[in-house]
Each structure stands twice: as structure tokens, then as C-alpha cells.
DOPAKOL-498984 format. One line per field, with one value per residue: x, y negated, z of N, C-alpha, C in turn; residue in one letter. Coordinates in pm, 1 decimal. Layout:
N
n.east = (X,...)
n.north = (Y,...)
n.up = (Z,...)
ca.east = (X,...)
ca.north = (Y,...)
ca.up = (Z,...)
c.east = (X,...)
c.north = (Y,...)
c.up = (Z,...)
type = (a,...)
END
This chain:
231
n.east = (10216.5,10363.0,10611.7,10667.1,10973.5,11297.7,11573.1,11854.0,11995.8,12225.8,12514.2,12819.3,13162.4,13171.6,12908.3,12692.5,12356.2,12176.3,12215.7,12238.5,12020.5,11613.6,11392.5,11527.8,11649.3,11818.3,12181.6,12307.0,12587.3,12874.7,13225.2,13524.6,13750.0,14007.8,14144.6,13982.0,13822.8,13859.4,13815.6,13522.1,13439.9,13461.3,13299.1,13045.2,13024.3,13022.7,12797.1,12492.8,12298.9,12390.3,12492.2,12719.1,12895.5,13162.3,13423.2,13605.2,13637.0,13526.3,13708.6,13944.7,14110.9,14361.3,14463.1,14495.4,14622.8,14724.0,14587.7,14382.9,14162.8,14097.1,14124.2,13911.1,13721.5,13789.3,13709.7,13412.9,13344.9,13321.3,13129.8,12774.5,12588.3,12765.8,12773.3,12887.5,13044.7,13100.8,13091.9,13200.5,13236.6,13366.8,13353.4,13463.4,13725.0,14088.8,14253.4,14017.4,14061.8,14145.0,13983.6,13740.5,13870.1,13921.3,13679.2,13521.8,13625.9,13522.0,13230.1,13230.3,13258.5,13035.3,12851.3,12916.4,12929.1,12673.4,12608.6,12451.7,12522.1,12669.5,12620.6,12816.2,12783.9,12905.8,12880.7,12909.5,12716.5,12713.2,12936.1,12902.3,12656.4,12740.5,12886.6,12730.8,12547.2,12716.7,12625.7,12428.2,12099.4,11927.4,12205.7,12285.9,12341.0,12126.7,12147.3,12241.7,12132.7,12281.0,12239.0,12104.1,12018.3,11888.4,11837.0,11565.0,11648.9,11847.3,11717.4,11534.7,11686.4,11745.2,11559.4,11517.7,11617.6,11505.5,11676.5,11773.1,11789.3,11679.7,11835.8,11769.5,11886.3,11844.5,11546.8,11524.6,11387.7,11315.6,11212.6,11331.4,11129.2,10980.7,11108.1,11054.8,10830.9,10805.4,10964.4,10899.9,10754.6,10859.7,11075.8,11249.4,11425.2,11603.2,11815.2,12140.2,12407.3,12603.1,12591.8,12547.4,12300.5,12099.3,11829.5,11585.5,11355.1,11222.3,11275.3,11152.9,10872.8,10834.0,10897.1,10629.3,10448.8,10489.6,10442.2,10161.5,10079.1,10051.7,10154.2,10407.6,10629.8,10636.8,10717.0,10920.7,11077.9,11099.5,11177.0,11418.5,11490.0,11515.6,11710.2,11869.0,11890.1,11962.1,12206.7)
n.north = (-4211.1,-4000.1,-3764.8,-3773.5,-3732.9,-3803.8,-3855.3,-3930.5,-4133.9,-4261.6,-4257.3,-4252.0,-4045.1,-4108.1,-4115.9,-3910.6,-3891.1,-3735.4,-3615.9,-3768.9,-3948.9,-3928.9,-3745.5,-3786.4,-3579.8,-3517.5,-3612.2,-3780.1,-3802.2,-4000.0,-4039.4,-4275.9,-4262.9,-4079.2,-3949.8,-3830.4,-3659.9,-3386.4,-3381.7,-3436.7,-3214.5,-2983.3,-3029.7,-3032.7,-2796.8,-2694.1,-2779.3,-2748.8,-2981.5,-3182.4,-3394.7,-3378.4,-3617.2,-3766.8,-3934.5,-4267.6,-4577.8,-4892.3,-5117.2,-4921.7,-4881.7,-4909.9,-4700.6,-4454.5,-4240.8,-4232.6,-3976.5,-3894.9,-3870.1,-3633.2,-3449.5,-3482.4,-3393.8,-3145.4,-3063.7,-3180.3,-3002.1,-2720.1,-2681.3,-2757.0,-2935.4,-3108.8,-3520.2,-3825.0,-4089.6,-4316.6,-4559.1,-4840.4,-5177.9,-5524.5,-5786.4,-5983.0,-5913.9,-5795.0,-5721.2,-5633.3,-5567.1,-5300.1,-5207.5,-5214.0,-5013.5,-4776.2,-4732.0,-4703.3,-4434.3,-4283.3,-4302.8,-4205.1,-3914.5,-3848.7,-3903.7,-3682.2,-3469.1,-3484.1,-3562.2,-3738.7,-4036.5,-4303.8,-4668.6,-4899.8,-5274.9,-5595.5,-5919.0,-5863.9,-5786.1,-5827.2,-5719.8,-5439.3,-5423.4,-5477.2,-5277.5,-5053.4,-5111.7,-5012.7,-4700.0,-4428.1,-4445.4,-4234.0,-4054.2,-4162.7,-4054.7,-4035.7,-4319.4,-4496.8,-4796.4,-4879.6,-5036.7,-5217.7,-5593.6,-5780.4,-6074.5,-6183.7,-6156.9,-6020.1,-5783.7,-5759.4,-5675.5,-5422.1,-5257.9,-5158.6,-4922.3,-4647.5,-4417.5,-4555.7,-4636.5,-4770.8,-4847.7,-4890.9,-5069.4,-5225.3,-5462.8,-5745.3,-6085.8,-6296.9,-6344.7,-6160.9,-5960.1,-5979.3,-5803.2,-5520.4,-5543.0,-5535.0,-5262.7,-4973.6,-4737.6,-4454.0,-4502.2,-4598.9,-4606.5,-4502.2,-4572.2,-4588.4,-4659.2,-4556.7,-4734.1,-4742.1,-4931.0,-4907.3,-4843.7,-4595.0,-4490.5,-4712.2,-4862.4,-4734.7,-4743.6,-5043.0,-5074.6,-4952.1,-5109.1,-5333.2,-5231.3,-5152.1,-4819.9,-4543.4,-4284.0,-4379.2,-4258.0,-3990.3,-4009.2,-4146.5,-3999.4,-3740.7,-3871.3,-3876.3,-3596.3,-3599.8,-3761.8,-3577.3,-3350.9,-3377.6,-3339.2)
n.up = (11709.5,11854.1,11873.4,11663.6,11395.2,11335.5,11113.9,11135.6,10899.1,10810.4,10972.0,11219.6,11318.7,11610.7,11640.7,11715.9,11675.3,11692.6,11917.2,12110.5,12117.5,12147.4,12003.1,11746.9,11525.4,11354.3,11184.8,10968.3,10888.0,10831.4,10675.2,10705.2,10597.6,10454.3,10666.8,10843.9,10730.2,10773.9,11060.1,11042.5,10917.4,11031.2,11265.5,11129.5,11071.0,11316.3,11405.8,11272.3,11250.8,11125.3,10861.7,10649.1,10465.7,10262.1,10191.4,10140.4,10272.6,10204.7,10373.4,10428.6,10206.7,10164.1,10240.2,10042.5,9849.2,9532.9,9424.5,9549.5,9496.9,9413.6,9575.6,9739.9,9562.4,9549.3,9841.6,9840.0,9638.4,9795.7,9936.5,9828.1,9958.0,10059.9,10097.9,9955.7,10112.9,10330.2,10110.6,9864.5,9849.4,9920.8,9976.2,10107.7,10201.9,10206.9,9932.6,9640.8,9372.4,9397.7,9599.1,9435.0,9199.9,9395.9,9451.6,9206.1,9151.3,9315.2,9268.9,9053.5,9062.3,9223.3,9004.5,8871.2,9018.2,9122.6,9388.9,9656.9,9785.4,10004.9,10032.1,10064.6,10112.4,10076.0,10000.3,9746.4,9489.4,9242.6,9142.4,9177.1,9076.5,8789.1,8739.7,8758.3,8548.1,8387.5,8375.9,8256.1,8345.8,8433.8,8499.3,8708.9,9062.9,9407.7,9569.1,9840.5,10018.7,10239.7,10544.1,10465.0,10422.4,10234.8,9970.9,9808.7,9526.3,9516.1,9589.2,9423.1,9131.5,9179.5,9260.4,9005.0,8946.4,8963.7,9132.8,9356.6,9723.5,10036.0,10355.4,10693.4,10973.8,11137.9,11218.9,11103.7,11208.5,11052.7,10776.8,10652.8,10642.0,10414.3,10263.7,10346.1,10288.2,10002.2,9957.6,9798.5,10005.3,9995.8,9965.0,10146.0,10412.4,10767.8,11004.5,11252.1,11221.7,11371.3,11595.4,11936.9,11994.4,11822.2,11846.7,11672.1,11695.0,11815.1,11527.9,11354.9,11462.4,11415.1,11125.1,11066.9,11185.3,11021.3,10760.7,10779.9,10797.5,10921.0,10911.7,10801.0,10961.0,10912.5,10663.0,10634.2,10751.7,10556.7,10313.0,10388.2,10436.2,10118.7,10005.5,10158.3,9994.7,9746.0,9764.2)
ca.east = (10359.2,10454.2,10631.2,10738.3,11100.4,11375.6,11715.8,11961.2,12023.8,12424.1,12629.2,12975.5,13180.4,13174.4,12834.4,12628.1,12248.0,12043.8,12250.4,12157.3,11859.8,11527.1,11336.4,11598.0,11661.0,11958.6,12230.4,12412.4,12771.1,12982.5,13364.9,13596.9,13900.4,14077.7,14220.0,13857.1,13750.9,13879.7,13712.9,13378.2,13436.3,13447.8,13179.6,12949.1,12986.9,12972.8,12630.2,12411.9,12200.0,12524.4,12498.3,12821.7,12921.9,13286.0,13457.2,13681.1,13511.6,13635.6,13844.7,14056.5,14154.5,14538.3,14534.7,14475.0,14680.4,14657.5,14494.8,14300.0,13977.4,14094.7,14134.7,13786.3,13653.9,13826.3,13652.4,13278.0,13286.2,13311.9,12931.3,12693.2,12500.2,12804.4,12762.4,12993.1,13028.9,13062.4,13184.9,13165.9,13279.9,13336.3,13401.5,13592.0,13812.3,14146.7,14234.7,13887.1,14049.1,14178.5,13859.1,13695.5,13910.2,13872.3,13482.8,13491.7,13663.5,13397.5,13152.2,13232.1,13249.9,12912.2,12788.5,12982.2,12856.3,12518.2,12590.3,12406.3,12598.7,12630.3,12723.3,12811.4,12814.6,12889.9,12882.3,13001.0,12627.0,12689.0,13009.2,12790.7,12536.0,12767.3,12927.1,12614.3,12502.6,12805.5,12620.4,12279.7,12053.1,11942.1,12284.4,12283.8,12266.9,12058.1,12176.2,12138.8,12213.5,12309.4,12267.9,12038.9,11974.8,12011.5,11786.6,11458.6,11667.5,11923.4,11628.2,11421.2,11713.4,11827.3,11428.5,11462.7,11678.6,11440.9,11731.2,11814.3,11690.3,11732.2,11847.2,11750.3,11931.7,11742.6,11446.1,11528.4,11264.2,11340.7,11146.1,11341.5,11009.4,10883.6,11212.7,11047.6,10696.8,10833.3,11031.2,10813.1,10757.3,10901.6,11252.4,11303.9,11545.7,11617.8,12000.9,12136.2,12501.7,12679.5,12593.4,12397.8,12231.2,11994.8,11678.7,11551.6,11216.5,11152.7,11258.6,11012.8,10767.4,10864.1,10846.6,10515.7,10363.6,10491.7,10390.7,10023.5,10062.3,10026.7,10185.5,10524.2,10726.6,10640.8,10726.4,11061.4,11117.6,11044.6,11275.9,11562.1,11527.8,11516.2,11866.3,12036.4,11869.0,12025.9,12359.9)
ca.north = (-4202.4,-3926.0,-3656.2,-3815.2,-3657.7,-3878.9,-3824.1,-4108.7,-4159.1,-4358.4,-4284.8,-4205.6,-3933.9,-4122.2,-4136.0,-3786.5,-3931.9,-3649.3,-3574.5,-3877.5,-3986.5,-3842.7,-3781.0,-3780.4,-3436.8,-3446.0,-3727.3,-3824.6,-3850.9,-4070.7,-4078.6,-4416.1,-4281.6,-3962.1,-3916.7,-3823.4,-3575.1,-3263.5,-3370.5,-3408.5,-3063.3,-2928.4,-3058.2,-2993.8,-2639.1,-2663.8,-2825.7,-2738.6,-3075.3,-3234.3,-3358.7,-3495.7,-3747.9,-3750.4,-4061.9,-4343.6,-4692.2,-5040.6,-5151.1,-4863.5,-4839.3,-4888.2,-4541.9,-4356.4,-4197.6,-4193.2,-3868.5,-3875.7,-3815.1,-3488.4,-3377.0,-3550.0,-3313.6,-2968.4,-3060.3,-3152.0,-2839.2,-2575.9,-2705.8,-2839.1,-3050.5,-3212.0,-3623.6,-3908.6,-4204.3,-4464.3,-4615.8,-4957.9,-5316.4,-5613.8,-5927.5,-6091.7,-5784.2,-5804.1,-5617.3,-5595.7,-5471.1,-5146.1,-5139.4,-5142.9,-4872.7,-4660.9,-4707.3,-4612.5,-4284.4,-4202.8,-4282.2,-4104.2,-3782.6,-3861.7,-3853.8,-3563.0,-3352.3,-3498.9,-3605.9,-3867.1,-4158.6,-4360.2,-4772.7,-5027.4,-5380.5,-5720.7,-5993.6,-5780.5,-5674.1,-5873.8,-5608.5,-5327.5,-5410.6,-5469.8,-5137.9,-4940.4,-5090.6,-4876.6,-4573.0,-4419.1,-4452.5,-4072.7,-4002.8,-4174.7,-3957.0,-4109.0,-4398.7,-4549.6,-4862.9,-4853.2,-5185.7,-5324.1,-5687.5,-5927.7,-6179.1,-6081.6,-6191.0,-5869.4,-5647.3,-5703.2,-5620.8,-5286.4,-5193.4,-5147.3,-4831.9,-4543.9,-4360.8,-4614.0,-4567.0,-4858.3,-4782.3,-5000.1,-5048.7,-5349.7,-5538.3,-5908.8,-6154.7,-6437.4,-6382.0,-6025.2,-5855.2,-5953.5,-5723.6,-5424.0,-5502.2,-5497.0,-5161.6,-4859.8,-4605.7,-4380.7,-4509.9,-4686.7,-4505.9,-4547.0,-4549.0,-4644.5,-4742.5,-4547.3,-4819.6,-4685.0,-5000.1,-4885.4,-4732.9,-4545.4,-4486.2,-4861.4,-4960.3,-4681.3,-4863.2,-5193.7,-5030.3,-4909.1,-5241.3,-5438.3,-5157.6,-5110.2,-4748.4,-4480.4,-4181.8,-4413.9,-4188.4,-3888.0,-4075.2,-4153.6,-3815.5,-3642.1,-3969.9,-3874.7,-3476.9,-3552.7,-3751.2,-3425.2,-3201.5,-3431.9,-3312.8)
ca.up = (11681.0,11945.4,11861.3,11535.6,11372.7,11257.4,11068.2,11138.6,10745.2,10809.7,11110.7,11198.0,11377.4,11714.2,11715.7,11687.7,11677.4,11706.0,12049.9,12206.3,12096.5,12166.2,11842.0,11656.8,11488.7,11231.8,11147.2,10857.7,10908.8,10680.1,10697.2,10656.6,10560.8,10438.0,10807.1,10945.8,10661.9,10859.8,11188.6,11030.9,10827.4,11169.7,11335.5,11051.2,11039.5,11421.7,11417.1,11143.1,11248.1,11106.2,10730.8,10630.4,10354.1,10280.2,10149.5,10142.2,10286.0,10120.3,10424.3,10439.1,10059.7,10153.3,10296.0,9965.2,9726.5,9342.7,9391.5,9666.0,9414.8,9334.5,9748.4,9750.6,9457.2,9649.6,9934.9,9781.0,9593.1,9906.6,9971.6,9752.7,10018.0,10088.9,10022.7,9929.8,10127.3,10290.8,9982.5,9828.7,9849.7,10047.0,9931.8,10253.6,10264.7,10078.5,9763.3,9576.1,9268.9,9438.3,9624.1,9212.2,9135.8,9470.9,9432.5,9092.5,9108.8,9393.2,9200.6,8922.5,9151.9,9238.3,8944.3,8804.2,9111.3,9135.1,9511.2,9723.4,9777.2,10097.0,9946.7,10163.7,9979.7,10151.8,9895.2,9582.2,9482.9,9083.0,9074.2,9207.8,8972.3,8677.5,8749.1,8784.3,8451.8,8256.0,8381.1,8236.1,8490.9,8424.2,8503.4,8864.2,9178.1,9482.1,9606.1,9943.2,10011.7,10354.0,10626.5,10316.9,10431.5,10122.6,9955.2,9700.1,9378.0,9477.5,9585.2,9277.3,9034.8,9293.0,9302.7,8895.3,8978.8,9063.4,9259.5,9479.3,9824.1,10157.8,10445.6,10764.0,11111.1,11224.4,11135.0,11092.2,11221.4,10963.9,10638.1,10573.8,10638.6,10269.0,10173.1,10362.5,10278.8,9852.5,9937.4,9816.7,10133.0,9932.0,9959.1,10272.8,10554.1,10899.2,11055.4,11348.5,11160.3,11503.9,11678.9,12021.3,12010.2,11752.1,11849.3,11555.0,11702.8,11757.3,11437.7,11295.3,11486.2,11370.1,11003.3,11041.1,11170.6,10865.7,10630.6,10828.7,10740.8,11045.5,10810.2,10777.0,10982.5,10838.5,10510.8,10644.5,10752.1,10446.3,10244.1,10462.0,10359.5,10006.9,10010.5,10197.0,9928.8,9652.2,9812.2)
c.east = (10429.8,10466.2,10687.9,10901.1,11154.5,11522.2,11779.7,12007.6,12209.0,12450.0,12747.1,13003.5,13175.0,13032.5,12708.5,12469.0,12155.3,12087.0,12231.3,12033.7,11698.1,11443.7,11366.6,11624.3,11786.8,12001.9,12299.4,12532.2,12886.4,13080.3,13389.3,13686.6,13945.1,14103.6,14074.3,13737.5,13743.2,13820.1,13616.3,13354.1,13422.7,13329.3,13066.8,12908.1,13007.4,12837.8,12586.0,12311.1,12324.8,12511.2,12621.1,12818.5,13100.2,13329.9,13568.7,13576.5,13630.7,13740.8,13939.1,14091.6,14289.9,14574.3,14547.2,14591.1,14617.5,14547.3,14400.9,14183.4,14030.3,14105.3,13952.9,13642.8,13632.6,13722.5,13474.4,13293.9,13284.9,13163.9,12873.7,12597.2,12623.7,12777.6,12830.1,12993.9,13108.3,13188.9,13138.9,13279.1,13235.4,13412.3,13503.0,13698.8,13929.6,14182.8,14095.1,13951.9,14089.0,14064.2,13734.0,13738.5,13894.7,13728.9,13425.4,13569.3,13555.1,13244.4,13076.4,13178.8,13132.9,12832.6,12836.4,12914.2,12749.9,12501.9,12507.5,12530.4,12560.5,12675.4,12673.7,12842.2,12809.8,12978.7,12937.6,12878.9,12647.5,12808.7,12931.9,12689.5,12622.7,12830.5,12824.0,12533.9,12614.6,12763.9,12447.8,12221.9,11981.7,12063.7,12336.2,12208.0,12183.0,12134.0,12115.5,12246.7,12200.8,12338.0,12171.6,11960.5,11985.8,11848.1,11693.6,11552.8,11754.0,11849.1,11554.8,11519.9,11778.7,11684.3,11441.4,11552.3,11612.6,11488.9,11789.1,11728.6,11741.2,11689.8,11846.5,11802.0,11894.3,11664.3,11490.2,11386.7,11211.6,11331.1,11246.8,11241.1,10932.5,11026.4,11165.8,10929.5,10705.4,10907.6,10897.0,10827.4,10811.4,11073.9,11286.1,11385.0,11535.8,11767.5,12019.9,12328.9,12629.9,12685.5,12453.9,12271.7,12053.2,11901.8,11591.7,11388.0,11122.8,11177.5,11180.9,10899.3,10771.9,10800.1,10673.6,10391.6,10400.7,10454.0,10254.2,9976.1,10146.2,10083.1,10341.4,10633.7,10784.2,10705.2,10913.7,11181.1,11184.4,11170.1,11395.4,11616.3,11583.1,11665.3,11942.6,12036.3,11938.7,12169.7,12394.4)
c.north = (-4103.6,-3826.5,-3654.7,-3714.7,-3769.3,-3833.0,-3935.1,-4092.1,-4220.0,-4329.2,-4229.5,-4050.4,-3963.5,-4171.3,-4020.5,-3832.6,-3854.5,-3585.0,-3657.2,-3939.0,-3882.0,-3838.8,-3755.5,-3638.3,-3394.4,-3597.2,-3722.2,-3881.5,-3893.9,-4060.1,-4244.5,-4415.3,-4115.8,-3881.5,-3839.9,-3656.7,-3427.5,-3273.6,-3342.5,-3282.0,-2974.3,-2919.9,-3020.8,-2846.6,-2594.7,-2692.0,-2848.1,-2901.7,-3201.3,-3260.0,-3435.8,-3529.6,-3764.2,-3880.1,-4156.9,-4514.2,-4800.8,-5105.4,-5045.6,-4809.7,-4858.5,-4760.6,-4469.4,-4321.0,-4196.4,-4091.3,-3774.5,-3834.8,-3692.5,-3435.7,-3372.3,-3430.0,-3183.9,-2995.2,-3081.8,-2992.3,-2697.6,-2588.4,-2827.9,-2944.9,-3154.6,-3348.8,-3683.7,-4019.3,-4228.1,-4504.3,-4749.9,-5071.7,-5406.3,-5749.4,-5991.2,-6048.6,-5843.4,-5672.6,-5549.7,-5511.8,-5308.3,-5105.1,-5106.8,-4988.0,-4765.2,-4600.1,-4621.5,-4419.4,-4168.1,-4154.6,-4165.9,-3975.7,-3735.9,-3787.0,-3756.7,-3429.5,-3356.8,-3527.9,-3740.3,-3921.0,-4286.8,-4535.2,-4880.1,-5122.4,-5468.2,-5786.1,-5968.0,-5719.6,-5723.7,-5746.4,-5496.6,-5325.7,-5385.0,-5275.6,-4998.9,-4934.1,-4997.3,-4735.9,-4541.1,-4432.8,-4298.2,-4013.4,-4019.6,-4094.8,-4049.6,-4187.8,-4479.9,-4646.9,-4906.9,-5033.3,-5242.2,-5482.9,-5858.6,-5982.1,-6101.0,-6064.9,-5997.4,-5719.2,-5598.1,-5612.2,-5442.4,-5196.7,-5130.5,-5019.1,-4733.6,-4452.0,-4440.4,-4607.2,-4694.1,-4822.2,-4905.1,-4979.5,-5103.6,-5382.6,-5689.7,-5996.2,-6275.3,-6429.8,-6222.8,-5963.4,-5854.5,-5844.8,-5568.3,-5396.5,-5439.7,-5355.9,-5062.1,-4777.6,-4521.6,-4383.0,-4624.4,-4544.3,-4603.2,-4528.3,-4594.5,-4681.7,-4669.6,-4638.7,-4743.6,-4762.3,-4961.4,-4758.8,-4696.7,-4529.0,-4621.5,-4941.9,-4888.9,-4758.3,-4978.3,-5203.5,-5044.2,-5027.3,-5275.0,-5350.1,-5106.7,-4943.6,-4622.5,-4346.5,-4225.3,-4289.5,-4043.3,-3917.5,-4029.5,-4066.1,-3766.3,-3741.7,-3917.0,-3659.8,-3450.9,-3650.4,-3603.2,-3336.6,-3258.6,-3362.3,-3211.7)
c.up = (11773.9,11855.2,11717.0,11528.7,11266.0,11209.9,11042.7,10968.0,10707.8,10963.2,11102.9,11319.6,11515.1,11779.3,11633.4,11709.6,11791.4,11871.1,12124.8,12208.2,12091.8,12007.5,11758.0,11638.7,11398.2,11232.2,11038.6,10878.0,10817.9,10733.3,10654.7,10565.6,10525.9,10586.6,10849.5,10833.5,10722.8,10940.0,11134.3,10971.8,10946.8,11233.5,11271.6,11071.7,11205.9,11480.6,11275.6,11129.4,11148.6,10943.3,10696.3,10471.4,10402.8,10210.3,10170.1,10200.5,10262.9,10216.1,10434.6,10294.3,10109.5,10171.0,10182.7,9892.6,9598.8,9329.1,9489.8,9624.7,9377.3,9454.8,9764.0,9659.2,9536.3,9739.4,9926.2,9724.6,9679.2,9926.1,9880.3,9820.2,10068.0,9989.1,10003.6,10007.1,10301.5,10232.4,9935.0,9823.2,9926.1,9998.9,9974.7,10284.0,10137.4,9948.0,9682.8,9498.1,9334.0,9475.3,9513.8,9239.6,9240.9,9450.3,9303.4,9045.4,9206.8,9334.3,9100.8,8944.1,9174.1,9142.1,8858.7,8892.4,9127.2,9285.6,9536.0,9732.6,9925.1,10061.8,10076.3,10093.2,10055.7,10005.3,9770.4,9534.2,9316.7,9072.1,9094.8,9106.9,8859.3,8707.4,8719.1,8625.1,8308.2,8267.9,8304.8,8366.7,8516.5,8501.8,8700.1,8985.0,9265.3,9524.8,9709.8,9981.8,10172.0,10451.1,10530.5,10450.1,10370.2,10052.9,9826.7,9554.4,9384.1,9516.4,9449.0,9166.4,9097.9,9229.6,9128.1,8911.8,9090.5,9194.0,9347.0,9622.6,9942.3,10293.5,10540.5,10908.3,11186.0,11138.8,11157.3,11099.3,11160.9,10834.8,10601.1,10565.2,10562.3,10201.2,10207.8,10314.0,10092.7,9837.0,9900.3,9981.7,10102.3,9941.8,10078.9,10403.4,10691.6,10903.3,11154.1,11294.1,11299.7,11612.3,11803.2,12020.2,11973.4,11798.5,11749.0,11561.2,11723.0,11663.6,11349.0,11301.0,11446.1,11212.3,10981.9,11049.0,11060.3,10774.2,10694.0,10790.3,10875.9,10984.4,10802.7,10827.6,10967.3,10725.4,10535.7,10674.6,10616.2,10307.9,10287.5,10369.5,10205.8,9981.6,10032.4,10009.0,9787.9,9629.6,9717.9)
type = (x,x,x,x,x,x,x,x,x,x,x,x,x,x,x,x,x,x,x,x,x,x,x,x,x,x,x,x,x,x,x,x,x,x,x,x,x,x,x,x,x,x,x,x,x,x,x,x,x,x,x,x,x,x,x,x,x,x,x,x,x,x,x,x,x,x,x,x,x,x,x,x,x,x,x,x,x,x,x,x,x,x,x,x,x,x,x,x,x,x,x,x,x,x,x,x,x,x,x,x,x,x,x,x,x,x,x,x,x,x,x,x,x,x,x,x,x,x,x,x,x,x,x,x,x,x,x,x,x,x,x,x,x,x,x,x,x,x,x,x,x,x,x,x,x,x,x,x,x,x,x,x,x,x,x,x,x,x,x,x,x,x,x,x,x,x,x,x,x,x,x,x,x,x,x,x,x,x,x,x,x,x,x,x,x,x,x,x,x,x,x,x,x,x,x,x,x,x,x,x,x,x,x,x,x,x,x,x,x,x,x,x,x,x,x,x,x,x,x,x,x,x,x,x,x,x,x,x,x,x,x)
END
């Protein structure tokens, strides 16, 4: 495992990966909020290791305007690797339906541009699902479902969606590790969520034991490139 190369797959603007961590080589930088889209437009095109994801995230839906998906559009279309996210739903949070209708105009965007997609989901995965089933599934860009730590019934029906992709910040020591062993290699991620906590290279390692497969982090590598290139 030396000498391995990782790309933090979810982090934010206050926490640059690939600058603190050893190993680490590129990060994925999601926004929250409208307010933060300029910084990261900055930083990006000040560090090429820099992939950003532009977005709205489900607690800050009050900030938006009506036509915040059309600022959202201008700004994807200057670069085609730009991604979308972190976007989604949250159950505990208030105003779901706005956070519906924010999600779904992101969406849309998504799949109008053919962007990756960064989705954060706490207890809203039956709207997430029903939502996802009004789209072809041809028509869905990659999808990563970012923090993924939920129960087999919502992996199995996720797993039937070739572009979905899970993204991991910890390993859980309490029966999640039949959720990593059922993930293909093919679509599992790493992240560290901006949290320093996360050590990306020991939850590689962690990976690689439960998947007995000495190649994993190449895997996860090479998973992480083919999100950007979605962009």
C-alpha cells in the first residue's frame, strides 16, 4: 500500500485535502450555498488539484432565489468538468418541500449537462428514490452518494442504478461492513467530508481488508477519476 494516490471524492472549501494530507493528490470541493460559489471558482482555477462541484445543500435552501438554477447553469457552462453538489435532502431539516423543489431543479441541470452529482440524503432515501424513478436511468449522470451509511434494503434498491457510485468517510464496525463487502469495487469512493479527522489512507486500508483485494486503491483511484471526467 505505499505510495498509493487518493482523491478525497466530498470535501468543502475549509478543508483543501490534498494540502494536508499525505497521499492525497486532488480533492473534490462541494459548495453549501450560493454565497461560497465565487470562493471556490477562485480557488479552483488557483489549484488545478481543485475539482469543484457547485450547488445548493438542503439546509441552506432559504438562501435561494426563484432563479438561482439559471446563475447555477451560467456558471456550469464556463467548464465542462464543473460538478453539482452537495445537493439533496434531509428529513429533520425544516421545509422539505422547498428542499423537493431546490433538489429538483439541480437535478434537472445535472442531467441536462450530464454533470456528476454530489447527494446528500438523511432519512429522505423513498423521496430520492421516488424522484429518481421519473427519470430514465440512461438519462442519469453519475451519482455519488456521499456519507453512504444506510441499511441493505436502501443499498440493494440504490445498487440497481448502474450510475450510482458510494462514497465512504468512515468504516462502521457494527454489521455496515456487509454494505461495503455488496458494493462493486468499481463504485466505492473515499472522502474525508472536510472533516481533518478522516484519514483517507486508513480507511483505504480498512477498505481493502474487508474487500481482501491488494489492487483496491488503485481501484479507488481510478473510481474517483472517472466521476471528475463525468464533469
Amino acid at each position: 500500500m505505499c505510495c498509493m494516490k487518493i482523491i478525497d471524492a466530498h470535501s468543502h472549501i475549509d478543508y483543501i485535502t490534498h494540502r494536508l494530507q499525505p497521499d492525497v493528490v486532488g480533492t473534490v470541493c462541494c459548495t453549501t450555498d450560493e454565497s461560497q460559489w465565487q470562493i471556490l471558482l477562485d480557488m479552483a482555477k488557483q489549484d488545478s488539484k481543485i475539482y469543484a462541484a457547485f450547488g445548493v445543500h438542503p439546509w441552506f435552501v432559504d438562501s435561494v432565489n426563484d432563479d438561482f438554477d439559471k446563475r447555477l447553469e451560467q456558471l456550469l457552462n464556463t467548464d465542462s468538468h464543473y460538478m453539482i453538489g452537495e445537493i439533496g435532502l434531509d428529513k429533520y431539516k425544516q421545509n422539505l418541500d422547498k428542499q423537493i423543489a431546490v433538489f429538483m431543479k439541480q437535478l434537472d441541470l445535472a442531467v441536462k449537462l450530464k454533470r456528476t452529482v454530489f447527494l446528500h440524503c438523511i432519512g429522505a432515501w423513498d423521496k430520492i428514490l421516488h424522484i429518481l424513478k421519473q427519470y430514465k436511468q440512461s438519462e442519469l449522470p453519475i451519482i455519488v452518494a456521499h456519507a453512504f451509511n444506510e441499511n441493505d434494503e436502501i443499498l440493494e434498491q440504490l445498487l440497481r442504478y448502474n450510475n450510482i457510485m458510494f462514497s465512504f468517510n468512515k468504516i462502521n464496525r457494527c454489521g455496515k461492513n456487509r454494505c461495503i463487502e455488496q458494493i462493486p469495487n468499481n463504485r466505492i469512493l473515499v472522502e474525508s467530508d472536510g472533516k481533518s479527522y478522516s484519514d483517507l489512507v486508513k480507511l483505504v486500508q480498512q477498505i481493502r481488508e474487508i474487500k481482501n483485494d491488494t489492487n483496491i486503491s488503485d481501484i479507488i483511484y481510478d473510481n474517483t477519476q472517472r466521476i471528475i471526467k463525468n464533469g
